[in-house]
KEMARLO-286081 format. One record per atom (N, C-alpha, C): x, y, z; atom name; residue in one letter. Coordinates in pm, whole numbers, plus 50000, padded with zeros to 5 digits. Each point is the difference from the previous one (the first is absolute). Last residue first. Example, Ala and Ser with C-alpha at 12.3 -4.5 7.8 and 13.67 -1.06 7.14 Angstrom:
# residues 2
[atom [51285, 49775, 50708], N, S]
[atom [50082, 50119, 50006], CA, S]
[atom [49923, 50109, 50073], C, S]
[atom [50029, 49428, 49993], N, A]
[atom [49911, 50119, 50000], CA, A]
[atom [50090, 50120, 50000], C, A]
This chain:
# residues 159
[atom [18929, 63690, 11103], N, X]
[atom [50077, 50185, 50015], CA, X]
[atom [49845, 50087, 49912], C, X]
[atom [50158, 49464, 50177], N, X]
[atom [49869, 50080, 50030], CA, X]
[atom [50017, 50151, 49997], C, X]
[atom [50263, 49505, 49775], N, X]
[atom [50036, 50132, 50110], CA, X]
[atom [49884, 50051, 49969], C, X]
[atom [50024, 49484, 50064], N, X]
[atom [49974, 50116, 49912], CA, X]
[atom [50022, 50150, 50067], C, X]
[atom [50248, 49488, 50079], N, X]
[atom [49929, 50108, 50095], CA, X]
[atom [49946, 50123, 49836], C, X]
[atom [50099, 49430, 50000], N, X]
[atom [50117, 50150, 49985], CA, X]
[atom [49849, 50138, 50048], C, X]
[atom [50098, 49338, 49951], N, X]
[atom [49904, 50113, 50046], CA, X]
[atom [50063, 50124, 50022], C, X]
[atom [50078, 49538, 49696], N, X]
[atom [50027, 50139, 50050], CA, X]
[atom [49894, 50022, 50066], C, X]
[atom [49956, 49637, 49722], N, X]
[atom [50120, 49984, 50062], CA, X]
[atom [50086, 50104, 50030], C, X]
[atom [49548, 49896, 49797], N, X]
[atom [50046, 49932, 50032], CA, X]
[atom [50100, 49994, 50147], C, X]
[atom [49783, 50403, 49938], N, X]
[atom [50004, 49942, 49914], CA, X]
[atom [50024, 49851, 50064], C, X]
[atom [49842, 50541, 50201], N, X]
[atom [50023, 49859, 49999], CA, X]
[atom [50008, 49940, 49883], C, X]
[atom [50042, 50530, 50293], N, X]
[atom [49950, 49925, 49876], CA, X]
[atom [50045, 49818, 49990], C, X]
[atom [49857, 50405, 50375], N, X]
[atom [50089, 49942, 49965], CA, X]
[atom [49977, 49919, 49878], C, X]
[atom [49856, 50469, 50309], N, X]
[atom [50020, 49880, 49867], CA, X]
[atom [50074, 49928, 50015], C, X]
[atom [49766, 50325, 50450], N, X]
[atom [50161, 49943, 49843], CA, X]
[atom [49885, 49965, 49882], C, X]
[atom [49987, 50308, 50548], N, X]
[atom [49926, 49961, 49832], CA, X]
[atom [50128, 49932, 49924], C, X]
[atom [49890, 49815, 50440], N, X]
[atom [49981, 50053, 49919], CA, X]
[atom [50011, 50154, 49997], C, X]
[atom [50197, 49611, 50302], N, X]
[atom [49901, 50061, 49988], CA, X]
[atom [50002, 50118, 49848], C, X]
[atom [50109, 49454, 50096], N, X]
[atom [50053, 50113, 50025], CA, X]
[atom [49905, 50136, 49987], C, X]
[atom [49889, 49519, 50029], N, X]
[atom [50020, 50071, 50124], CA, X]
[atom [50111, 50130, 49986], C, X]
[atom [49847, 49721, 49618], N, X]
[atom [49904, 50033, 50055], CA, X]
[atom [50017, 50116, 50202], C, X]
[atom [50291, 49722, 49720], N, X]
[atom [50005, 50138, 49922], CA, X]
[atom [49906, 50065, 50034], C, X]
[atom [50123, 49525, 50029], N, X]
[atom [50048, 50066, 50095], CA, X]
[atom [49970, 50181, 49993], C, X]
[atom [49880, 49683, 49644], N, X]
[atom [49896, 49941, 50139], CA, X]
[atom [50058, 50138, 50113], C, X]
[atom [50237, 49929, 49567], N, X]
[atom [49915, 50122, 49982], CA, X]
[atom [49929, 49964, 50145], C, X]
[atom [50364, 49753, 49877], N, X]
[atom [50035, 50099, 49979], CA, X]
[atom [49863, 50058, 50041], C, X]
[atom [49964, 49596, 49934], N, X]
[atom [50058, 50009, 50128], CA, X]
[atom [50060, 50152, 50014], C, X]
[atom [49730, 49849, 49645], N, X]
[atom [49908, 50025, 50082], CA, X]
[atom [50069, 50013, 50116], C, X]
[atom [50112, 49959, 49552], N, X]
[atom [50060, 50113, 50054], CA, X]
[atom [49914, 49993, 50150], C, X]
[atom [49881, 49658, 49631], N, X]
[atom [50187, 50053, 49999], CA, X]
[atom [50083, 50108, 50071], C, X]
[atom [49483, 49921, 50033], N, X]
[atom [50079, 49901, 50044], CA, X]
[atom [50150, 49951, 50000], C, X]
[atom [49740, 50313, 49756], N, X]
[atom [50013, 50050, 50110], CA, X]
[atom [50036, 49892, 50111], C, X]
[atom [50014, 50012, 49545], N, X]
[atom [50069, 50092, 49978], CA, X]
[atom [50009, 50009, 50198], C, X]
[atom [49721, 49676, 49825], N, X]
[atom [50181, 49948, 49929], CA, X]
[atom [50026, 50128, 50099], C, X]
[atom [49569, 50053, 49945], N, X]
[atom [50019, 49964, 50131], CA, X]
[atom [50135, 49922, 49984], C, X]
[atom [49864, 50255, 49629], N, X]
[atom [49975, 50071, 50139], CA, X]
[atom [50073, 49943, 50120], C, X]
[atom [49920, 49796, 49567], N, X]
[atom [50088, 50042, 50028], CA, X]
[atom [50024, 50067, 50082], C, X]
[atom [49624, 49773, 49975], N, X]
[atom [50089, 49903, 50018], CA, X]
[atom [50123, 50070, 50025], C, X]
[atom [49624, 50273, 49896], N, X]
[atom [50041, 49969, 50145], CA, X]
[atom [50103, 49888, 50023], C, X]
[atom [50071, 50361, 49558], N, X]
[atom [49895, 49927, 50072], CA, X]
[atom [49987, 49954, 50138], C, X]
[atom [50326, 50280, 49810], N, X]
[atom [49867, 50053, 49962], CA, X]
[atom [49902, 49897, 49977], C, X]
[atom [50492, 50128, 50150], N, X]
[atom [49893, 49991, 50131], CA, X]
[atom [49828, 49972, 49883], C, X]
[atom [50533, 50034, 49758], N, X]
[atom [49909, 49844, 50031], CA, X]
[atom [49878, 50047, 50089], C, X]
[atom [50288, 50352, 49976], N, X]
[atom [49925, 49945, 49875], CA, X]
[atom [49935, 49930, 49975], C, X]
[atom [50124, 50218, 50509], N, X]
[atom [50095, 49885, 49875], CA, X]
[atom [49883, 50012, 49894], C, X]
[atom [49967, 50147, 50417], N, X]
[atom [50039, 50145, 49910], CA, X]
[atom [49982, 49902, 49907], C, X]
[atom [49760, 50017, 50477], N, X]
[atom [50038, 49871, 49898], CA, X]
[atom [50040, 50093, 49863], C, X]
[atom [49968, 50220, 50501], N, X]
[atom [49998, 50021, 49839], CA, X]
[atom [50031, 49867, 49956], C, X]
[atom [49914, 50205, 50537], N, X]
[atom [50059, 49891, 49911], CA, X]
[atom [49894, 50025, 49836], C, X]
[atom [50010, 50343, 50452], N, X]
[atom [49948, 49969, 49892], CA, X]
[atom [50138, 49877, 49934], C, X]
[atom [49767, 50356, 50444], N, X]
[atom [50082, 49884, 49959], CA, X]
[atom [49982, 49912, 49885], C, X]
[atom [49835, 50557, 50158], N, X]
[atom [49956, 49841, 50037], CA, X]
[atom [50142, 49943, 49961], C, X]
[atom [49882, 50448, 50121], N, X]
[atom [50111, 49970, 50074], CA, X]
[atom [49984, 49822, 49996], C, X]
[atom [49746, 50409, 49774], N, X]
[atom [49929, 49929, 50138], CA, X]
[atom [50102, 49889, 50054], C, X]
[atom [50142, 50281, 49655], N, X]
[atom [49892, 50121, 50088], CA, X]
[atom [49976, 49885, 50123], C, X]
[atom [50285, 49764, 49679], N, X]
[atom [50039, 50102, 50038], CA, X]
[atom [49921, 50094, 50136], C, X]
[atom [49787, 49688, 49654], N, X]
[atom [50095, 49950, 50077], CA, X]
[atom [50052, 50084, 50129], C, X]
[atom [49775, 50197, 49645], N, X]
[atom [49918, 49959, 50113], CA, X]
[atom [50078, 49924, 50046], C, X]
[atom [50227, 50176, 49677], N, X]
[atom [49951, 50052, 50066], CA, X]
[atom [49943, 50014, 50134], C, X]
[atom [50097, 49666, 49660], N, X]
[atom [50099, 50098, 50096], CA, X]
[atom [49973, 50047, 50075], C, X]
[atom [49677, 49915, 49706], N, X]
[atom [50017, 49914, 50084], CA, X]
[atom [50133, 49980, 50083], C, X]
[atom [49968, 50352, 49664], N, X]
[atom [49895, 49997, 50087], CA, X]
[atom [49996, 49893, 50128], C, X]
[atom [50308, 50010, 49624], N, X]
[atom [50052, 50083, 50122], CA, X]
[atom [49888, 49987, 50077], C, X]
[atom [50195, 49673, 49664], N, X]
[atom [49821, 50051, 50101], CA, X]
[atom [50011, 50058, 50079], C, X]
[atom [50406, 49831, 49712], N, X]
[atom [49942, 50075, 49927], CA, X]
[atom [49840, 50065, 50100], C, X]
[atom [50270, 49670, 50200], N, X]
[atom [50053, 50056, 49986], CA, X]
[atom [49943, 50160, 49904], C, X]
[atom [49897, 49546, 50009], N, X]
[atom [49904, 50062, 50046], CA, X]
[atom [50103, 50101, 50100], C, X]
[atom [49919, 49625, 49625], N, X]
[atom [50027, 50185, 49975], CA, X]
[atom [49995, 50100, 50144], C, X]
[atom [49850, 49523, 50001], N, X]
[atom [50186, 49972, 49904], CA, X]
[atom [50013, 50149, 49990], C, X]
[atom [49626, 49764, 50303], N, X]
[atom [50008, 50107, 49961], CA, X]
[atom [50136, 49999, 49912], C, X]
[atom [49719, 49747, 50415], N, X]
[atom [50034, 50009, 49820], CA, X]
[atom [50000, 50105, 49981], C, X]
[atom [49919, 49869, 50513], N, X]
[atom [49925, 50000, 49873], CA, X]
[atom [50091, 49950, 49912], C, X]
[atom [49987, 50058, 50550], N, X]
[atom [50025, 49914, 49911], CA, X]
[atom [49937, 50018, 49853], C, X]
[atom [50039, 50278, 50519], N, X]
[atom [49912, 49933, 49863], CA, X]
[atom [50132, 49949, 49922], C, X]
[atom [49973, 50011, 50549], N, X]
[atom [50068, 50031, 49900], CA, X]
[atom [49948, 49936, 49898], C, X]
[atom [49804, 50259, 50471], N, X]
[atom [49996, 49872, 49906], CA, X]
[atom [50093, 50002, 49883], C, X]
[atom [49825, 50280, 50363], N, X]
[atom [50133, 49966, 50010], CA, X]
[atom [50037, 49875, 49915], C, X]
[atom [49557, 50303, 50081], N, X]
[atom [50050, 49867, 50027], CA, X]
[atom [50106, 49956, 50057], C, X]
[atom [49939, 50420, 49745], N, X]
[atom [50008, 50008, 50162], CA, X]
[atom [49970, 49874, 50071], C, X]
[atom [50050, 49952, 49512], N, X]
[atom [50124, 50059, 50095], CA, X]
[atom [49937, 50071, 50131], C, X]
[atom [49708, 49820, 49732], N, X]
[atom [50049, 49932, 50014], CA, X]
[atom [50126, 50022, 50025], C, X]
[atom [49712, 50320, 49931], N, X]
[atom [49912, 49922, 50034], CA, X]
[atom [50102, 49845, 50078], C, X]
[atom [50147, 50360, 49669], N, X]
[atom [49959, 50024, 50125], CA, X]
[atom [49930, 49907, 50142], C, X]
[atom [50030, 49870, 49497], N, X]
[atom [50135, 50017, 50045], CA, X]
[atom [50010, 50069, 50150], C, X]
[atom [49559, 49940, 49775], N, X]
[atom [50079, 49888, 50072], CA, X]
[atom [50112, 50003, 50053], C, X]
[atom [49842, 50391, 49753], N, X]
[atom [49870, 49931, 50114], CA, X]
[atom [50102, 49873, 50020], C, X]
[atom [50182, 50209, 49681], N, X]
[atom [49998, 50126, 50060], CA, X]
[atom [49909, 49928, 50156], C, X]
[atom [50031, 49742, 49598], N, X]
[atom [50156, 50011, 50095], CA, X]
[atom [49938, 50099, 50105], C, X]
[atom [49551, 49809, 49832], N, X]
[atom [50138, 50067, 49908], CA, X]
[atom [50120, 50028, 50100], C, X]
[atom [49576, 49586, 49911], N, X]
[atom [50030, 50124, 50171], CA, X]
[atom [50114, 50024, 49864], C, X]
[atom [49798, 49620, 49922], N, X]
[atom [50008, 50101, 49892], CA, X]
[atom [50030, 50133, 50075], C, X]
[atom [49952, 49533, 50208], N, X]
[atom [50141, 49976, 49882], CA, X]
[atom [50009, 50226, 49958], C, X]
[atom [49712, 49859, 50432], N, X]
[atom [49984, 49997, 49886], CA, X]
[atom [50105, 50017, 49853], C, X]
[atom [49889, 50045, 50570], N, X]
[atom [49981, 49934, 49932], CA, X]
[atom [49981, 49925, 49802], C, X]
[atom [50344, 50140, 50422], N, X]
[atom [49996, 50038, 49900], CA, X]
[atom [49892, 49937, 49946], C, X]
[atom [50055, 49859, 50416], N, X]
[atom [49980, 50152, 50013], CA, X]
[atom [49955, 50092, 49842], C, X]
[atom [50036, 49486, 50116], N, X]
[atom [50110, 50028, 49930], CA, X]
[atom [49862, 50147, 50052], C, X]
[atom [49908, 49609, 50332], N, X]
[atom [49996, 50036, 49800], CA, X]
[atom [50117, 50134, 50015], C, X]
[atom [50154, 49626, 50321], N, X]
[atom [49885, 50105, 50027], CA, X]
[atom [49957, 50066, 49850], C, X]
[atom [50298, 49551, 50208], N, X]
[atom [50010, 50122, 49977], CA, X]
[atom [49862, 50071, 49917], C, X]
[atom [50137, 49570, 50368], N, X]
[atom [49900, 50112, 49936], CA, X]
[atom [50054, 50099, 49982], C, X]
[atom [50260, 49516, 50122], N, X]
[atom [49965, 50184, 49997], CA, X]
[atom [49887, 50038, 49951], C, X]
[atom [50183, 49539, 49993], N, X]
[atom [49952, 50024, 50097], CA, X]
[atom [50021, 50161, 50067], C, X]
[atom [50140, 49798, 49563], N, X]
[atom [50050, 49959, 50120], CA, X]
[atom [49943, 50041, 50125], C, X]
[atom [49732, 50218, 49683], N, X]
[atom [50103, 49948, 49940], CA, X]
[atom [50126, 49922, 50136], C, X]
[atom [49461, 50253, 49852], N, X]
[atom [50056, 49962, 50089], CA, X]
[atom [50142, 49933, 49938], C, X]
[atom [49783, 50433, 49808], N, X]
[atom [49966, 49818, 49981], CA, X]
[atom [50070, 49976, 50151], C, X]
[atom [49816, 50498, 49644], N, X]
[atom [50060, 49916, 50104], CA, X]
[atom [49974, 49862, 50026], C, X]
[atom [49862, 50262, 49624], N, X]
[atom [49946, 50006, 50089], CA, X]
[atom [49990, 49930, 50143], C, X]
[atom [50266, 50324, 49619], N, X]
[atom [50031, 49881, 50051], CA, X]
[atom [49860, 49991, 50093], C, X]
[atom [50099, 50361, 49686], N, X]
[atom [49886, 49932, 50017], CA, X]
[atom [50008, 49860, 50093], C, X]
[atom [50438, 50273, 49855], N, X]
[atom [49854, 50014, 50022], CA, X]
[atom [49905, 49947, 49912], C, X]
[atom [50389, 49765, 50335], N, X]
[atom [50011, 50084, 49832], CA, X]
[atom [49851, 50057, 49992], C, X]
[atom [50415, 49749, 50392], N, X]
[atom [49902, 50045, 49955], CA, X]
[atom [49957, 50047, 49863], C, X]
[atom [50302, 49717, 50446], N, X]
[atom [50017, 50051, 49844], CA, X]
[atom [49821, 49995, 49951], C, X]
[atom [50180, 49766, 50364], N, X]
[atom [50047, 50128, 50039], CA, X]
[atom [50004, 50100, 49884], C, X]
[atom [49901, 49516, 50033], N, X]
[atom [49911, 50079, 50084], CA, X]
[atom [49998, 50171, 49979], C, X]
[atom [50140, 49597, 49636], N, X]
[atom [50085, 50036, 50164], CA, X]
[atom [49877, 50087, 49984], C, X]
[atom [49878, 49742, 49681], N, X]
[atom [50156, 49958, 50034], CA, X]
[atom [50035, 50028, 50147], C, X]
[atom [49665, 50156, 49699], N, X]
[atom [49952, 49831, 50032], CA, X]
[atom [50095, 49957, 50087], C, X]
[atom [50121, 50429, 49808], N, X]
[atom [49905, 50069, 50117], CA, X]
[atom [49951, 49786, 50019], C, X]
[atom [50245, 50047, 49611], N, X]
[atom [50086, 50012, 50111], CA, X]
[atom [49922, 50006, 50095], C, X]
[atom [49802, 49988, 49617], N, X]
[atom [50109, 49910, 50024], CA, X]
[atom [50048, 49979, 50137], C, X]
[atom [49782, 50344, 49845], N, X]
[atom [49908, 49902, 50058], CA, X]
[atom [50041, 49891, 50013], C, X]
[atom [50218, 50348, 49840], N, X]
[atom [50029, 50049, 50139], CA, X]
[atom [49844, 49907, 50022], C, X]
[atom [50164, 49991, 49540], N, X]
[atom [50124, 49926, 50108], CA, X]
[atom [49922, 50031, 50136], C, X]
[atom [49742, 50147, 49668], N, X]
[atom [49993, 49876, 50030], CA, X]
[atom [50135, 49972, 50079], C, X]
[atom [49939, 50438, 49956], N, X]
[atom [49891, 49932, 50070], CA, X]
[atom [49986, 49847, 49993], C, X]
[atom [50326, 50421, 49914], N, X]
[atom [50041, 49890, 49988], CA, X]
[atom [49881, 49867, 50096], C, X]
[atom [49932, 50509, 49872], N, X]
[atom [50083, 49926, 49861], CA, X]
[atom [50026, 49845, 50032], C, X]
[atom [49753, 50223, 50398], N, X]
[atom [49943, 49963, 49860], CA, X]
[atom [50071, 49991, 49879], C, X]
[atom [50233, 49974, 50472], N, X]
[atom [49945, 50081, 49937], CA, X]
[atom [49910, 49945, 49904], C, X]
[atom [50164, 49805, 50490], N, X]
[atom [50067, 50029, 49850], CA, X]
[atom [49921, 50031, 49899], C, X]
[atom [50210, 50023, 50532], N, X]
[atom [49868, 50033, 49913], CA, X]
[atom [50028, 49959, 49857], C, X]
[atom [50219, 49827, 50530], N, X]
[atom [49951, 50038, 49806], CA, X]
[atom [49878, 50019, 49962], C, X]
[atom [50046, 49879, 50503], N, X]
[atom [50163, 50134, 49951], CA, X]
[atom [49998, 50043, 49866], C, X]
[atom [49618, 49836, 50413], N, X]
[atom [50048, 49985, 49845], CA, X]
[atom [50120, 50108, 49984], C, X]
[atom [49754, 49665, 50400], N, X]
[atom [50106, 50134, 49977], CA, X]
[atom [50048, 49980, 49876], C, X]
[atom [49589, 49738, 50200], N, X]
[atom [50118, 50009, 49986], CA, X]
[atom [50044, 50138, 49952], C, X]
[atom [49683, 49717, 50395], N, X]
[atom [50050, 50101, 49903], CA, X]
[atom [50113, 50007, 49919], C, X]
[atom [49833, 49512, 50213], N, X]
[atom [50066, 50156, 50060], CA, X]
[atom [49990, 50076, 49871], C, X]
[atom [49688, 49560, 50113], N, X]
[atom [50066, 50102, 49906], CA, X]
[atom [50055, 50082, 50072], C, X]
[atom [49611, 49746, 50106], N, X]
[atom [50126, 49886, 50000], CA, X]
[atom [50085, 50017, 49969], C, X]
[atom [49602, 50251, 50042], N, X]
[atom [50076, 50007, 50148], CA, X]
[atom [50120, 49889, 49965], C, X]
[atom [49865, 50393, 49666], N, X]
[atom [49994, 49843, 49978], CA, X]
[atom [50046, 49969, 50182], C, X]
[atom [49897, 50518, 49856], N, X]
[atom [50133, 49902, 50060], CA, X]
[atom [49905, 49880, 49993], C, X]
[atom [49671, 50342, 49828], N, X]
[atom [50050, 49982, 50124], CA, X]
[atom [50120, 49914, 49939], C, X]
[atom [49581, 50299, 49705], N, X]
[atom [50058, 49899, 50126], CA, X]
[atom [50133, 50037, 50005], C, X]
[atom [50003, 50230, 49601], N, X]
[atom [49877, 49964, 50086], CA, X]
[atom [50043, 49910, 50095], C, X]
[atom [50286, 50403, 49892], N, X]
[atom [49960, 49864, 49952], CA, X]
[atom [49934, 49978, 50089], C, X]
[atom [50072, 50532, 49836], N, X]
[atom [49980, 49888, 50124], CA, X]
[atom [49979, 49868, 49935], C, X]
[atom [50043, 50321, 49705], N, X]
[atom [50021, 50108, 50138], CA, X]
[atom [50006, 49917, 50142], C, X]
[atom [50126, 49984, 49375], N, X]
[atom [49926, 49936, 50172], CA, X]
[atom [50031, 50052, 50116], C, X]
[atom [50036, 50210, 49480], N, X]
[atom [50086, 49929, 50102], CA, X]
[atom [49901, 49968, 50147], C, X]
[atom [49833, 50159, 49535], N, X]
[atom [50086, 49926, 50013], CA, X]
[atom [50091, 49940, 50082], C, X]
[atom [49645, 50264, 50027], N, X]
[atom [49934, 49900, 49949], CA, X]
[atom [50109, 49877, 49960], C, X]
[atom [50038, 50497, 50102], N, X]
[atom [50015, 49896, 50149], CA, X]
[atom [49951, 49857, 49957], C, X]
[atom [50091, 50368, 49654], N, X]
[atom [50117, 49939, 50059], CA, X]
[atom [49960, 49903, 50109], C, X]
């Protein structure tokens, strides 16, 4: 397990750079959108990210290092963060497990549900159609779901 998550980033704060404060995680189902995005804003992460400078932030490598970490290891990992993941998932209602872990460690979770999520072009339709809905979602405190499409965002019940 320790081989996979980083225990310390190397060096130091860029002196031309403020730290940045990551709020997204976004999972290994949805790895090419979340490199998409991580070029984009500061505040958004994925594993193996090996962090970048971005508007003049340094955000820091990704803790998670490695796409292949199992729910049980990241999902923890990234809810005492306070970070809200971002994946795929259309069933995911049916994963009690990953429920589960939701749940136990009190994380924050956005679901790309829609049919269409199954490439990154469509990925990033699905999350740019909802990105004013879901950005704010980050400061609530966890455990949820929430599931995303186009043109809904609806709370998964966690029973």
């Amino acid at each position: 397990m320790g081989y996979f998550l980083r225990v310390g980033t190397p060096g130091g704060v860029s002196p031309s750079a403020r730290p940045a404060e990551v709020r997204f995680y976004f999972d290994a189902d949805v790895l090419g959108l979340a490199k998409v995005i991580a070029r984009l804003r500061f505040d958004a992460t994925y594993p193996g990210d090996p962090g970048s400078i971005i508007h003049r932030h340094e955000r820091p490598a990704c803790p998670i290092a490695d796409s292949a970490v199992a729910d049980r290891v990241w999902i923890p990992e990234v809810a005492e963060r306070g970070w809200l993941i971002i994946t795929r998932d259309r069933r995911i209602q049916d994963h009690r497990a990953e429920i589960a872990a939701v749940k136990d460690h009190q994380a924050k979770m956005v679901v790309l549900s829609s049919l269409e999520a199954t490439t990154t072009w469509m990925q990033l339709e699905i999350l740019m159609a909802s990105w004013r809905r879901i950005e704010p979602l980050h400061r609530l405190a966890g455990p949820f779901i929430f599931r995303a499409t186009r043109t809904s965002t609806a709370r998964v019940a966690l029973e």
